[in-house]
N, CA, C and O atoms as a Tinker XYZ file with bonds, in Angstrom:
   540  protein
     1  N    114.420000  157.781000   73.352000    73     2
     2  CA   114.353000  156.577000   74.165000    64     1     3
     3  C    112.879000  156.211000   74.362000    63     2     4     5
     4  O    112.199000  157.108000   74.862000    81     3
     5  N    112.279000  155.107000   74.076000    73     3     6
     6  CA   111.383000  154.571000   74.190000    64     5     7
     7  C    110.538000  154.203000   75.561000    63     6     8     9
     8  O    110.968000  154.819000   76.536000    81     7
     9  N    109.645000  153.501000   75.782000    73     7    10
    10  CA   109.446000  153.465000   77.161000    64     9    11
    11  C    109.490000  152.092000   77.460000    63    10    12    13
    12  O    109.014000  151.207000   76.749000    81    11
    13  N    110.101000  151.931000   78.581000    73    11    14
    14  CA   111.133000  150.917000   79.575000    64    13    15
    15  C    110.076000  149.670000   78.955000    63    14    16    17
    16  O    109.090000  149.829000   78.236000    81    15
    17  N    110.643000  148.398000   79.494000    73    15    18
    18  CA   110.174000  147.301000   79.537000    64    17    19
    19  C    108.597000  147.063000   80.722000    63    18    20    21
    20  O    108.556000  147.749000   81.743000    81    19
    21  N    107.523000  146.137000   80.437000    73    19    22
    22  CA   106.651000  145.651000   81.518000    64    21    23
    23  C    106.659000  145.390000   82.411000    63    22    24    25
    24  O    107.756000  145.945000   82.478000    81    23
    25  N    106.467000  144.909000   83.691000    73    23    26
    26  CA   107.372000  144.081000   84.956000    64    25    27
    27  C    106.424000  142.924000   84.731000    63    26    28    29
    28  O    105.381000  143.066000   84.092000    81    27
    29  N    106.837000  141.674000   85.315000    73    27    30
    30  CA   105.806000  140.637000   85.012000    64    29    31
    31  C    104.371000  140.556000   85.572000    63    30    32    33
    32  O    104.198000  141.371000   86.478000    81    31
    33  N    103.193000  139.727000   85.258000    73    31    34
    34  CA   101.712000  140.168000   85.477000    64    33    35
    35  C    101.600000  140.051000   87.023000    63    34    36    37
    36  O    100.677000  140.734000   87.466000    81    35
    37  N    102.379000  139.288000   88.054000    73    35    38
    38  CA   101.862000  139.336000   89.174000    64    37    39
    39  C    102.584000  140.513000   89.690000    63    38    40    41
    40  O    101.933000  141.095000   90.558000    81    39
    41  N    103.772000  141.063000   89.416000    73    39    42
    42  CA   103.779000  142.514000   90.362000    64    41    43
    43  C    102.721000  143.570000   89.698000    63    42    44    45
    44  O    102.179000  144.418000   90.407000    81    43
    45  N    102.508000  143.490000   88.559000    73    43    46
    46  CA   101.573000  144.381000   87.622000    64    45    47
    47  C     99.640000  144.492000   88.763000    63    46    48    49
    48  O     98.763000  145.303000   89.058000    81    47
    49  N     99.993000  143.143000   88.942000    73    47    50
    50  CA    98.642000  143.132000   89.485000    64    49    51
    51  C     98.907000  143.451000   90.932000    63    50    52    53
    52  O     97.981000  144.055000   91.473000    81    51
    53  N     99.844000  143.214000   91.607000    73    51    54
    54  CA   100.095000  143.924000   92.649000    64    53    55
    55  C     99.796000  145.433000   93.090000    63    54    56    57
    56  O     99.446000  145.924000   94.163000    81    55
    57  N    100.079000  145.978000   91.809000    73    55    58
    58  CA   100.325000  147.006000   92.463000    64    57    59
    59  C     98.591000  147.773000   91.274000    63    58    60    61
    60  O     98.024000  148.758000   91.746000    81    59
    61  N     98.094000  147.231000   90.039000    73    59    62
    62  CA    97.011000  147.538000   89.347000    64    61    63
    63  C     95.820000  146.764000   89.906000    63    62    64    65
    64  O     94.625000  146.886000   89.636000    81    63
    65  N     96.309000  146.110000   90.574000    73    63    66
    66  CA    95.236000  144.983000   90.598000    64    65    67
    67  C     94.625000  144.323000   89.432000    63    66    68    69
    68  O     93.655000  143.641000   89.760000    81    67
    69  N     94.859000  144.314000   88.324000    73    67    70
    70  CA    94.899000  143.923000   87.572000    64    69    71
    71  C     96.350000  143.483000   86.499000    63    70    72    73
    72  O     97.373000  144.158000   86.387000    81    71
    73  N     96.046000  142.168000   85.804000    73    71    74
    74  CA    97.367000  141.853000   85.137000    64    73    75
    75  C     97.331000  142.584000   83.910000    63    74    76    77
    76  O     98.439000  142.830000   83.432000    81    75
    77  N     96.119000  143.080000   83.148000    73    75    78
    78  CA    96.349000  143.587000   82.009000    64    77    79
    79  C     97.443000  144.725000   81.209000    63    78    80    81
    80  O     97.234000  145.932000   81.330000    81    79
    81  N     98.336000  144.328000   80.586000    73    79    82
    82  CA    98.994000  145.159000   79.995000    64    81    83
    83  C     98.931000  146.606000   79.824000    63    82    84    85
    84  O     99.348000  147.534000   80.516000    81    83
    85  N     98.353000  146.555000   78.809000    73    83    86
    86  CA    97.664000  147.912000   78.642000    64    85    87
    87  C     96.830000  148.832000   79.281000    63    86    88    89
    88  O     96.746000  150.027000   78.999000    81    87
    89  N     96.016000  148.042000   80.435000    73    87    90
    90  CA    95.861000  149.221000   81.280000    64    89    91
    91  C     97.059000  149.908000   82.401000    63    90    92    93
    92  O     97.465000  150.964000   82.888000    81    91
    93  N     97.242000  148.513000   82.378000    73    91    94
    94  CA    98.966000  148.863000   83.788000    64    93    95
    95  C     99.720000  150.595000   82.226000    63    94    96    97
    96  O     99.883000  151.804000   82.391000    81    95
    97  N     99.897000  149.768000   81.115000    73    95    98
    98  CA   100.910000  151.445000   80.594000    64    97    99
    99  C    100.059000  152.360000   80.594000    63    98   100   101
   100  O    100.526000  153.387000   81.087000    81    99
   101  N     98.871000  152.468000   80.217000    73    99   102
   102  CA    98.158000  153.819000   80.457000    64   101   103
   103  C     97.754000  154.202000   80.881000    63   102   104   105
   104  O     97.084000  155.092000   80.358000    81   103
   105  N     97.661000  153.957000   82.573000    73   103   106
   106  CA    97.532000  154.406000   83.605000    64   105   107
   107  C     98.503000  154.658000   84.060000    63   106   108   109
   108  O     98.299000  155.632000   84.784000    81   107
   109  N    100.141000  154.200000   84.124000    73   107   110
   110  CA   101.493000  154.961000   84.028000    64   109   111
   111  C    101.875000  156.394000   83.328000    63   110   112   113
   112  O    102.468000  157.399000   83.720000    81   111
   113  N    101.122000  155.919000   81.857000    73   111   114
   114  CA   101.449000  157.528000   81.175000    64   113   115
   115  C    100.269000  158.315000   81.564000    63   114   116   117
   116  O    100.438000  159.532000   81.627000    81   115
   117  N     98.798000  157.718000   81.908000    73   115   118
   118  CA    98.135000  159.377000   82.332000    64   117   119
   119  C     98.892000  159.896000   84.149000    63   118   120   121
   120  O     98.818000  161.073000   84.502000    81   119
   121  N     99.347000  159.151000   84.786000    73   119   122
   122  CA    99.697000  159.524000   86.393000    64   121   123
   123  C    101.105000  160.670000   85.653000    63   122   124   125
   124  O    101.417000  161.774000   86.100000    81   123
   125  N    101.677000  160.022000   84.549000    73   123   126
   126  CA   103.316000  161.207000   84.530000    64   125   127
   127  C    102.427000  162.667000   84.093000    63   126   128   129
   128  O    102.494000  163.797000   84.578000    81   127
   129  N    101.583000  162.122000   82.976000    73   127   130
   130  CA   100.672000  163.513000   82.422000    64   129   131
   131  C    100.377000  164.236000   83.312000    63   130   132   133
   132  O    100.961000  165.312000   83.436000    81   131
   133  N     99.072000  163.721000   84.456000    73   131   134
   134  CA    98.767000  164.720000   85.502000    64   133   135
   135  C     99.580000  165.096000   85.667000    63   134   136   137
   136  O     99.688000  166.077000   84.931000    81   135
   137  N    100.978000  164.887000   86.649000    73   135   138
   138  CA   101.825000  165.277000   87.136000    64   137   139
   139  C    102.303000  166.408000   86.417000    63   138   140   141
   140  O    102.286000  167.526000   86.931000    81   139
   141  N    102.905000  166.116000   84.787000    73   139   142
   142  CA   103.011000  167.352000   84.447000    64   141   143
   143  C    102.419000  168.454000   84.072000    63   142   144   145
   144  O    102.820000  169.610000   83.935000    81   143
   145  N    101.318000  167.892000   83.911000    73   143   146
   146  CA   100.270000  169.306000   83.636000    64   145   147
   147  C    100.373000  170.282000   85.449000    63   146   148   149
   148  O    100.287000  171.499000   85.607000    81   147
   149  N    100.521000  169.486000   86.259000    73   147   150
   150  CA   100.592000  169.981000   87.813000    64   149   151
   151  C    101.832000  170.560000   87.842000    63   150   152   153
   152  O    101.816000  171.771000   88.063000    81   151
   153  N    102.974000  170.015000   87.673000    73   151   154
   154  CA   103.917000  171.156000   87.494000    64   153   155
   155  C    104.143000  172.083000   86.389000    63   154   156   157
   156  O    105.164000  172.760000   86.508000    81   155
   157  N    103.543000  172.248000   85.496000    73   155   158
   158  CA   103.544000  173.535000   84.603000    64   157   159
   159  C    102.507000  174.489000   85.334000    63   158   160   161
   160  O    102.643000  175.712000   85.296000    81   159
   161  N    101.612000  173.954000   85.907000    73   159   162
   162  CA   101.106000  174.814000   86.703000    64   161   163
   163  C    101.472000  175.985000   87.149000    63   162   164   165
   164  O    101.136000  177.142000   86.893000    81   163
   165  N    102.523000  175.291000   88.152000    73   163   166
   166  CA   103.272000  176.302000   88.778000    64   165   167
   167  C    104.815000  176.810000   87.922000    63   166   168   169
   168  O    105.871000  177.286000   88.337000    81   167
   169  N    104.407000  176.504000   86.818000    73   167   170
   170  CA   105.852000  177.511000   85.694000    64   169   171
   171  C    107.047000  176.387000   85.516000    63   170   172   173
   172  O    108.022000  176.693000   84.830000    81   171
   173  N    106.968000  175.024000   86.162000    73   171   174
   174  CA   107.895000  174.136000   86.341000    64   173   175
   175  C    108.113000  173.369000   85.238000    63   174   176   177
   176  O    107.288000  173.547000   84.342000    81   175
   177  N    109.131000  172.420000   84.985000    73   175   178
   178  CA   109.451000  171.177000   84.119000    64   177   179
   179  C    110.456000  170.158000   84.573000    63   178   180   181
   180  O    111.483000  170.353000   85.224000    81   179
   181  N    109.913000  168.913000   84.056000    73   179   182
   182  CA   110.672000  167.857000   84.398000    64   181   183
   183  C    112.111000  168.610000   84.492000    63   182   184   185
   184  O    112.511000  168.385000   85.635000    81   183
   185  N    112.726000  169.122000   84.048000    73   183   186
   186  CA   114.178000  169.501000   83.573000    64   185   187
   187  C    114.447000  170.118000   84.813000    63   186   188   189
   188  O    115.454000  169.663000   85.353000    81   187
   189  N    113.822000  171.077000   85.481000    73   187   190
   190  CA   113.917000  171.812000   86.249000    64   189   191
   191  C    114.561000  170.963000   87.688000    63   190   192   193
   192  O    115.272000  171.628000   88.442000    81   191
   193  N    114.369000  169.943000   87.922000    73   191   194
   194  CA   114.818000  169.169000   88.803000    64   193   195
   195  C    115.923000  167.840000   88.710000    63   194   196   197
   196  O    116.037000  167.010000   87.808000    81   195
   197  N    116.330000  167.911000   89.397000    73   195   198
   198  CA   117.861000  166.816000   89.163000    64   197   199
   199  C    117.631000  165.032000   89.631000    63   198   200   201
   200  O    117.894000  163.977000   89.053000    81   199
   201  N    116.958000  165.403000   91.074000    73   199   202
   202  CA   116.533000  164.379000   91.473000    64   201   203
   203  C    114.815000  164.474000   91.647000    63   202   204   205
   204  O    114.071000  165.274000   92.215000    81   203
   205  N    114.568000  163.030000   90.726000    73   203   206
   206  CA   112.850000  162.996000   91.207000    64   205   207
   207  C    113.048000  161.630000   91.953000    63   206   208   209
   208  O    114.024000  160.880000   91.968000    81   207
   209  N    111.283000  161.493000   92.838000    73   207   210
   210  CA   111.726000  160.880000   93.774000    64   209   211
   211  C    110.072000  160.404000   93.746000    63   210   212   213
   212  O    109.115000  161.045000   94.180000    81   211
   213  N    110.071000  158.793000   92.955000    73   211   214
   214  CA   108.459000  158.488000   93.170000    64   213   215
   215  C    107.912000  157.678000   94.644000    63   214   216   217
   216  O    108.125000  156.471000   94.760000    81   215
   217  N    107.546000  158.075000   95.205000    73   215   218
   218  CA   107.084000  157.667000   96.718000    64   217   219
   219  C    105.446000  156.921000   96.194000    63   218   220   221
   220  O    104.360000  157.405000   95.877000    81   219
   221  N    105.984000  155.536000   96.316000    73   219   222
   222  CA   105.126000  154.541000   96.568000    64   221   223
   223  C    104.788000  154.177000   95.073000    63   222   224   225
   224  O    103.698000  154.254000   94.507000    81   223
   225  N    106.433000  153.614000   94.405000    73   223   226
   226  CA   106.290000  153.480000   92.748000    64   225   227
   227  C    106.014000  152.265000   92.909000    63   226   228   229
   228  O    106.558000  151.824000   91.896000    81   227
   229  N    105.466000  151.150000   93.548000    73   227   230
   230  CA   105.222000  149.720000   93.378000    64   229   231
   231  C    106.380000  149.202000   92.268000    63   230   232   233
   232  O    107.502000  149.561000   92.627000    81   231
   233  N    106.377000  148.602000   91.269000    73   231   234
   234  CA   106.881000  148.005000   90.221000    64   233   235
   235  C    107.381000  149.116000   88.638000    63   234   236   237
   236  O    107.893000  148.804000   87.563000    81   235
   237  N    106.973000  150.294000   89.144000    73   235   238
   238  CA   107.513000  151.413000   88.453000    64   237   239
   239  C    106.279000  151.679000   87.330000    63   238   240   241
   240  O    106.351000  151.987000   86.140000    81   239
   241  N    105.473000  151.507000   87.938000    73   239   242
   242  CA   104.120000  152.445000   86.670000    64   241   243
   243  C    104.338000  153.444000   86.148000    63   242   244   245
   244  O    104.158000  153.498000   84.931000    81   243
   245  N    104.724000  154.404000   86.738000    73   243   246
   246  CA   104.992000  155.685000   86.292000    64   245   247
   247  C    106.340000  156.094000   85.663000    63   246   248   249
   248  O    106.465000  156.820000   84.677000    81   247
   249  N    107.438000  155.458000   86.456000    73   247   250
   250  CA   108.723000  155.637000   86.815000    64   249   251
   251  C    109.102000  155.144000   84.920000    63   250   252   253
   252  O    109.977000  155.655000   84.221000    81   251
   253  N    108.098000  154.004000   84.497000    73   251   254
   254  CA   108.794000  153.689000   83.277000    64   253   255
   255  C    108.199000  154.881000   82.120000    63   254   256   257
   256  O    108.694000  154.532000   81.049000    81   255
   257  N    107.713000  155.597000   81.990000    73   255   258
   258  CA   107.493000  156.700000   81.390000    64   257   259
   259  C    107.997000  158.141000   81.824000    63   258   260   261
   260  O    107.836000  159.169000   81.167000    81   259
   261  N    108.562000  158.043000   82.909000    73   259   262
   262  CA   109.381000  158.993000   83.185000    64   261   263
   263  C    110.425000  158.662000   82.878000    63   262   264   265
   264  O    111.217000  159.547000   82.555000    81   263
   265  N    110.703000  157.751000   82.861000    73   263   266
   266  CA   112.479000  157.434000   82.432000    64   265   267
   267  C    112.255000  157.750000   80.472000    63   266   268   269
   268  O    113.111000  157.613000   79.598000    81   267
   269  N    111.246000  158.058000   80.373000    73   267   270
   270  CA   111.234000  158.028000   78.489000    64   269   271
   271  C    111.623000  159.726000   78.251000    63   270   272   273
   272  O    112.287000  160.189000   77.323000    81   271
   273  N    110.953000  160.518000   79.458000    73   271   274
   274  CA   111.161000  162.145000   78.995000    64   273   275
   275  C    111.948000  162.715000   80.130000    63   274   276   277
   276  O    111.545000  163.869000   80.279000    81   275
   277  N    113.019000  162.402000   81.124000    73   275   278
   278  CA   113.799000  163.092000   81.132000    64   277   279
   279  C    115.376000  162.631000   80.913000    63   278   280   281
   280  O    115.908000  161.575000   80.569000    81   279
   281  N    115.708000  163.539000   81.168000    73   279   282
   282  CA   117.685000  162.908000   80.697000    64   281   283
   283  C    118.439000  162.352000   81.354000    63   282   284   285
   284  O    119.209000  163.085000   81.976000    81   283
   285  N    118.587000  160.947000   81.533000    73   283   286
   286  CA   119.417000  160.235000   82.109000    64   285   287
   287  C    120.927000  160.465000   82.478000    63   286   288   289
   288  O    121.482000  159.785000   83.341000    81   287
   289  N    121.587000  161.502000   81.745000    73   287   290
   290  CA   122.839000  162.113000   82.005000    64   289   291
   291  C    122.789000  163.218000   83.013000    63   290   292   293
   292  O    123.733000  163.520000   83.743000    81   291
   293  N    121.609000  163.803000   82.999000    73   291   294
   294  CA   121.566000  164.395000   84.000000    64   293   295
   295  C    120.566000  164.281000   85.158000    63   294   296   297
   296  O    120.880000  164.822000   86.218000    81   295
   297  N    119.435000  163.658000   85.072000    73   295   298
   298  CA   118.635000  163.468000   86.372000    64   297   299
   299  C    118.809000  161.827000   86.786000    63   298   300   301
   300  O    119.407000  160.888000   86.260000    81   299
   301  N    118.306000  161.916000   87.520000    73   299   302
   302  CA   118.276000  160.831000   88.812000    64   301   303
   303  C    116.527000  160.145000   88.759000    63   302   304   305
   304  O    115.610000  160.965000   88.714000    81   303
   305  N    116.379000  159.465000   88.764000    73   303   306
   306  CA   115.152000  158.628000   89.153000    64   305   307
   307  C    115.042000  157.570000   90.376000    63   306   308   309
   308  O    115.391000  156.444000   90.022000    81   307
   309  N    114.658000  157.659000   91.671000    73   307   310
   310  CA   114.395000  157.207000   92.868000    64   309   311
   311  C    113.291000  156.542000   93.006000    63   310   312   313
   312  O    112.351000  157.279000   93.303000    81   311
   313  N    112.957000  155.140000   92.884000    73   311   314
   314  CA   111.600000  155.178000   93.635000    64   313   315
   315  C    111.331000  154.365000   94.796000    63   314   316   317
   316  O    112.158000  153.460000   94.913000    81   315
   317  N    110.462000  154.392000   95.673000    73   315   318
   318  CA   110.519000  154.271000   97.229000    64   317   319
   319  C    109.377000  153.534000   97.512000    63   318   320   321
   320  O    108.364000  154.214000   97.352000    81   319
   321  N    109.081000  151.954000   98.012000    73   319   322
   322  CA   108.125000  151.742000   98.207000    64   321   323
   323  C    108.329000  150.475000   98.885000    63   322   324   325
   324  O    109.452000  149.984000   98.995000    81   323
   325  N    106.916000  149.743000   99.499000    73   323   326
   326  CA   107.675000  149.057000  100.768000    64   325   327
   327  C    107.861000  147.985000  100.114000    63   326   328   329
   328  O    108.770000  147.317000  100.607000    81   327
   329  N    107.216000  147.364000   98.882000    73   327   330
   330  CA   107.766000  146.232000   98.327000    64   329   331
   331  C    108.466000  146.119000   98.009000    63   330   332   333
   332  O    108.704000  146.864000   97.058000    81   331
   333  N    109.508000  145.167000   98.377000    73   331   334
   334  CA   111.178000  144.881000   97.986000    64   333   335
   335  C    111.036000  144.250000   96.709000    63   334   336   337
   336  O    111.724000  144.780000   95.837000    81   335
   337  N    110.166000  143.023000   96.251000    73   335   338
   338  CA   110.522000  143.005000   95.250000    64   337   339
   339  C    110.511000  143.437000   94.028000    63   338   340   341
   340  O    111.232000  143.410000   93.030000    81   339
   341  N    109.192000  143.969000   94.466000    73   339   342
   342  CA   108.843000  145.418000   93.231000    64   341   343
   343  C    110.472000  146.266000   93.251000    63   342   344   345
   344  O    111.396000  146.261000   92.438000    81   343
   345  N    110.362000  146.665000   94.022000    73   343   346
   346  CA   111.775000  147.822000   94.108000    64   345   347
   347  C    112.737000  147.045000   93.428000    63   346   348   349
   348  O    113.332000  147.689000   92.564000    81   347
   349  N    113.152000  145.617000   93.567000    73   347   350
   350  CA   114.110000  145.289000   93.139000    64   349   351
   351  C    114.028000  144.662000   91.507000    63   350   352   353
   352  O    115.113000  144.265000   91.080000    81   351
   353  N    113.116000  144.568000   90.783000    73   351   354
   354  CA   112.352000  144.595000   89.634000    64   353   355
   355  C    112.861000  146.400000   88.875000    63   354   356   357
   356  O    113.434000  146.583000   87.801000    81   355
   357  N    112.431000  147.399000   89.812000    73   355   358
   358  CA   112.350000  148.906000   89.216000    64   357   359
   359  C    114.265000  148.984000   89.009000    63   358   360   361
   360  O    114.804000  149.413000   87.988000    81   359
   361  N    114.895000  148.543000   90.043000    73   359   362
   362  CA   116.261000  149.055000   89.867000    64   361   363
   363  C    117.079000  147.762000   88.413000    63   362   364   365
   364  O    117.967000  148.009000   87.598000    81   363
   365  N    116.383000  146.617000   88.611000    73   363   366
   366  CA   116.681000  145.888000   87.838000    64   365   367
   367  C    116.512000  146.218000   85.861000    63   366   368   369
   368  O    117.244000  145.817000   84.956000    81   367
   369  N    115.320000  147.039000   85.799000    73   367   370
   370  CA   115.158000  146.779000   84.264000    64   369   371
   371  C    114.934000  148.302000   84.431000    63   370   372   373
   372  O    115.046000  148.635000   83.252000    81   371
   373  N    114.630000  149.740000   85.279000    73   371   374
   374  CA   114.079000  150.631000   84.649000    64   373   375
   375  C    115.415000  151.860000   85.166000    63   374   376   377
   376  O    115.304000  153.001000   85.614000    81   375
   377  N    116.605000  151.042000   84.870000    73   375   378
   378  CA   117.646000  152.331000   85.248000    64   377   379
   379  C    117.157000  153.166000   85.810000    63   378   380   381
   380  O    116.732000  154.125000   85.167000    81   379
   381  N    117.010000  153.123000   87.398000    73   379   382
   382  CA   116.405000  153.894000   88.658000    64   381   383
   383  C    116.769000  153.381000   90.080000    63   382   384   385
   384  O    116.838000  152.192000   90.390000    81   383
   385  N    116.926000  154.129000   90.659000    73   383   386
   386  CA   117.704000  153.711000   91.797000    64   385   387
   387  C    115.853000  153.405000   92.804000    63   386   388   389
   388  O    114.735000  153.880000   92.604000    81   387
   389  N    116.494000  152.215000   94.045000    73   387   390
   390  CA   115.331000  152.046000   94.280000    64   389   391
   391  C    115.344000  151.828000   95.607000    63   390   392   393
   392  O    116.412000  151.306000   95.926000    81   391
   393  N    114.566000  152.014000   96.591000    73   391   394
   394  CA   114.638000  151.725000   97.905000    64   393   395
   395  C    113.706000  151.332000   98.390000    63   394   396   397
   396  O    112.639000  151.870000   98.093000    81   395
   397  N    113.731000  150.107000   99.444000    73   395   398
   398  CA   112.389000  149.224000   99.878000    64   397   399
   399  C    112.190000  150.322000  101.360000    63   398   400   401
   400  O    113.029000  151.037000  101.909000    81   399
   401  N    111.164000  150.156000  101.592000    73   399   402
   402  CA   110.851000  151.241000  102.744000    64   401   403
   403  C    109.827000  150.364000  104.090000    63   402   404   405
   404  O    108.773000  149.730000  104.158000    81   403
   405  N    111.077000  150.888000  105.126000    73   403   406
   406  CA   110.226000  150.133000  106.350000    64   405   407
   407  C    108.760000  150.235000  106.576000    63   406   408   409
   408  O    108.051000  150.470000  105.597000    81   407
   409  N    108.406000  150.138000  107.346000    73   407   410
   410  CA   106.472000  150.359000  107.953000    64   409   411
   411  C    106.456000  151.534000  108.489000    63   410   412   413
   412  O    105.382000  152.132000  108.429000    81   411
   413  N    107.522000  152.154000  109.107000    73   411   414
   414  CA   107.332000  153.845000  109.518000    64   413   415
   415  C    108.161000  154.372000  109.337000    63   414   416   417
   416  O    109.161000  153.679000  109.525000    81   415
   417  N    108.382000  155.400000  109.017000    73   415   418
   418  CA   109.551000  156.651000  108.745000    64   417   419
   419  C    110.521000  156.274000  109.915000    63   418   420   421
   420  O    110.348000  155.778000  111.029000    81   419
   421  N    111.587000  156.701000  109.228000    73   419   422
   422  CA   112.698000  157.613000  108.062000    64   421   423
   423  C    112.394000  156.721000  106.953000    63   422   424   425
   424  O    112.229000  155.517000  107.147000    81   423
   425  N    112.317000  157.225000  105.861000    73   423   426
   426  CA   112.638000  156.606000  104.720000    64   425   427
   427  C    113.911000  156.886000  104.165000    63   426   428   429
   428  O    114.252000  158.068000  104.229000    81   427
   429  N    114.969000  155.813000  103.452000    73   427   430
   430  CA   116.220000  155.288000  103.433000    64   429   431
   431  C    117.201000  156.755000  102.720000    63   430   432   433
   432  O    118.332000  156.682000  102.240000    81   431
   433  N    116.271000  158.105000  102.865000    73   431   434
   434  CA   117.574000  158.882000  101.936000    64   433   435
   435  C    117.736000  159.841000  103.101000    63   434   436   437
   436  O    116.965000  160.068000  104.033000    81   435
   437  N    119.343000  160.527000  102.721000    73   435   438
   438  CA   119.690000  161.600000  103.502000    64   437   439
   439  C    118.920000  162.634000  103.268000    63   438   440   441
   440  O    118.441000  162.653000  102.135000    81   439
   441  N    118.557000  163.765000  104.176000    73   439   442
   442  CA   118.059000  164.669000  104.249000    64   441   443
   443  C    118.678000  165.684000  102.931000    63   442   444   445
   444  O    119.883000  165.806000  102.708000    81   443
   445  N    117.135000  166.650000  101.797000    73   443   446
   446  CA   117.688000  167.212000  101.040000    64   445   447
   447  C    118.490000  166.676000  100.240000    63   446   448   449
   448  O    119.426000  167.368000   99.838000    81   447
   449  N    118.352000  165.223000   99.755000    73   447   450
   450  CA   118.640000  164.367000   98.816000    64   449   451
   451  C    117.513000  164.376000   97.586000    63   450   452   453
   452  O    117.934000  164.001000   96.492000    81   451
   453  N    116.314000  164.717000   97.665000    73   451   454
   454  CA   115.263000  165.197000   96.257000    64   453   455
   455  C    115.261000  166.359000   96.173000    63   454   456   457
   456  O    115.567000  167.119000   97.092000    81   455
   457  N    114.879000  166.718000   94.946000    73   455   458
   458  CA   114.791000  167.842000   93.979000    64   457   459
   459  C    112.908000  167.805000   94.226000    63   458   460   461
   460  O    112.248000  168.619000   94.871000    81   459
   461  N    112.449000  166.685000   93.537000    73   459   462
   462  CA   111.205000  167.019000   93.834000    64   461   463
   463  C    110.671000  165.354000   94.396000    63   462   464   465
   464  O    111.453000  164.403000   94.406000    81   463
   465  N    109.537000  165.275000   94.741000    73   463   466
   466  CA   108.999000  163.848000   95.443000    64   465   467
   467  C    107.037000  163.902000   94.854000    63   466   468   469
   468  O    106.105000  164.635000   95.186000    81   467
   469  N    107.142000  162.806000   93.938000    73   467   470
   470  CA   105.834000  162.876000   93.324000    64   469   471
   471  C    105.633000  161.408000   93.696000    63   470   472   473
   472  O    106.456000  160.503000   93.834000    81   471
   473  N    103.999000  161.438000   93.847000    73   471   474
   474  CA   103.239000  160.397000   94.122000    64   473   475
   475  C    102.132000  159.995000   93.723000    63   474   476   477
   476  O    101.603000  160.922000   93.110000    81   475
   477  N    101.358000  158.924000   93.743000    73   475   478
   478  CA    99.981000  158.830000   92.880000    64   477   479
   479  C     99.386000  157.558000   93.846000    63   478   480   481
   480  O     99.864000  156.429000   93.729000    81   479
   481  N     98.519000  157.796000   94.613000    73   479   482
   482  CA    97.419000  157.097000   95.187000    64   481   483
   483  C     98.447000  155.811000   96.301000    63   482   484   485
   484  O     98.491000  154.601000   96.083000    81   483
   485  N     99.034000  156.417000   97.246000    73   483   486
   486  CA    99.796000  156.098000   98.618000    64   485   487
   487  C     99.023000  156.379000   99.244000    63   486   488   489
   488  O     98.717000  155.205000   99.451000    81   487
   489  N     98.249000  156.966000   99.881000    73   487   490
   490  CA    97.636000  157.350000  101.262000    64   489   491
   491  C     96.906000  156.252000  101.543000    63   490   492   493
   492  O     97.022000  155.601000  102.581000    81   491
   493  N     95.923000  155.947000  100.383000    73   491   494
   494  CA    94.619000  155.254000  100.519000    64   493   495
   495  C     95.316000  153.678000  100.837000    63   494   496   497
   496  O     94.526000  152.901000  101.374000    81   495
   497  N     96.349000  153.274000  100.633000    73   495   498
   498  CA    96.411000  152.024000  100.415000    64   497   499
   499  C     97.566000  151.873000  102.248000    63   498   500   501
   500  O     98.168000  150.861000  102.606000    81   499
   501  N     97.530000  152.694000  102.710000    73   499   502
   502  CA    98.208000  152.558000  104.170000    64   501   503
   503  C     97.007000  152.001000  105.438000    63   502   504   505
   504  O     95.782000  152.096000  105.374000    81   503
   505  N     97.585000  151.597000  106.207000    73   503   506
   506  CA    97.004000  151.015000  107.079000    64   505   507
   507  C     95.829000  152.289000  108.081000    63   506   508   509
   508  O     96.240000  153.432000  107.879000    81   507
   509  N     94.805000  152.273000  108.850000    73   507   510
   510  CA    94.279000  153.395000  109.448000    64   509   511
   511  C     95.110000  153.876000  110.438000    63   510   512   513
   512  O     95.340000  155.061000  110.681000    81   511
   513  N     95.700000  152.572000  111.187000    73   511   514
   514  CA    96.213000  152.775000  112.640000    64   513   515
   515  C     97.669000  153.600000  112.309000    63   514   516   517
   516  O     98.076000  154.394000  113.158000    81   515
   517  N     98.536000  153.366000  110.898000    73   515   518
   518  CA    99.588000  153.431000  111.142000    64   517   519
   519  C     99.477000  155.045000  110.891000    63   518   520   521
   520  O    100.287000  155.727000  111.519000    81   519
   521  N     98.569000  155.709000  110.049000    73   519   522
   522  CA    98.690000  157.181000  110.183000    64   521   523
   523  C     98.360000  157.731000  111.306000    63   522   524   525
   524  O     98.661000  158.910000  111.494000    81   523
   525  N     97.579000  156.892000  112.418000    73   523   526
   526  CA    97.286000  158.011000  113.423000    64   525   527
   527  C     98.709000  158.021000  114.269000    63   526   528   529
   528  O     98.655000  158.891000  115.139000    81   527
   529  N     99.902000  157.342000  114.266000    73   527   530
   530  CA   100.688000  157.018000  114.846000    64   529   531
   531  C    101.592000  158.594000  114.598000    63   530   532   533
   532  O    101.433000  159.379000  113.664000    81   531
   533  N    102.301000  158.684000  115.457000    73   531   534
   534  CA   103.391000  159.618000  115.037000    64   533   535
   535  C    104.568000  159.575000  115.791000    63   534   536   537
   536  O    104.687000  159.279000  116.980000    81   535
   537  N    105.556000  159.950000  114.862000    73   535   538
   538  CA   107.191000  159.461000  115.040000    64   537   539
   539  C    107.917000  160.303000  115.281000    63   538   540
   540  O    109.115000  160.063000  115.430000    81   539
């Protein structure tokens, strides 16, 4: 299986800040790379988990190169982020389930619903006030 379709240039730039194509995919496939070089780390593999769970996939950068290397018959792809229409773009073209996420926790899954929860550059892009907050 190949890797998923583009999303169009203004969510691209949404979430790259830039519209360019080609940097939006290869900055998708080096974020899955790190990731897996980070879980072999610790002895792990995509396979090893049922449900992944990308927290703060904008328009699915990553999510569309993950959907190229693991198995759709058996894992799950989630991604979680507060833009609805991004989210609704990711569930639309990148066979992945998707959830728009309020301004503060809970975020929309039952407890012990991921296998694993990977992310790539969320912190920096949150508000100051809303982390000092606690729920």
């Amino acid at each position: 299986m190949g890797v998923a379709p583009l999303p169009p240039e203004e969510l691209r730039e949404r979430v790259a800040g830039a519209r360019d194509p080609k940097s939006f995919d290869l900055s998708g496939a080096a974020t899955v790379d790190e990731w897996t070089r980070a879980l072999a780390a610790i002895g792990k593999r995509w396979g090893d988990f049922q449900t992944i769970v990308d927290f703060g996939c904008g328009c699915g950068r990553a999510i569309r190169h993950l959907r190229s290397i693991i198995d759709p018959a058996a894992q799950t792809l989630i991604g979680l982020d507060p833009d609805a229409e991004a989210i609704d773009w990711v569930v639309r073209n990148l066979d992945a389930r998707g959830y728009a996420l309020a301004d503060l926790p809970p975020a929309p899954l039952p407890d012990n619903s991921a296998d694993l929860i990977v992310s790539h550059s969320v912190f920096t892009h949150l508000p100051e006030d809303g982390a000092r907050q606690s729920g």
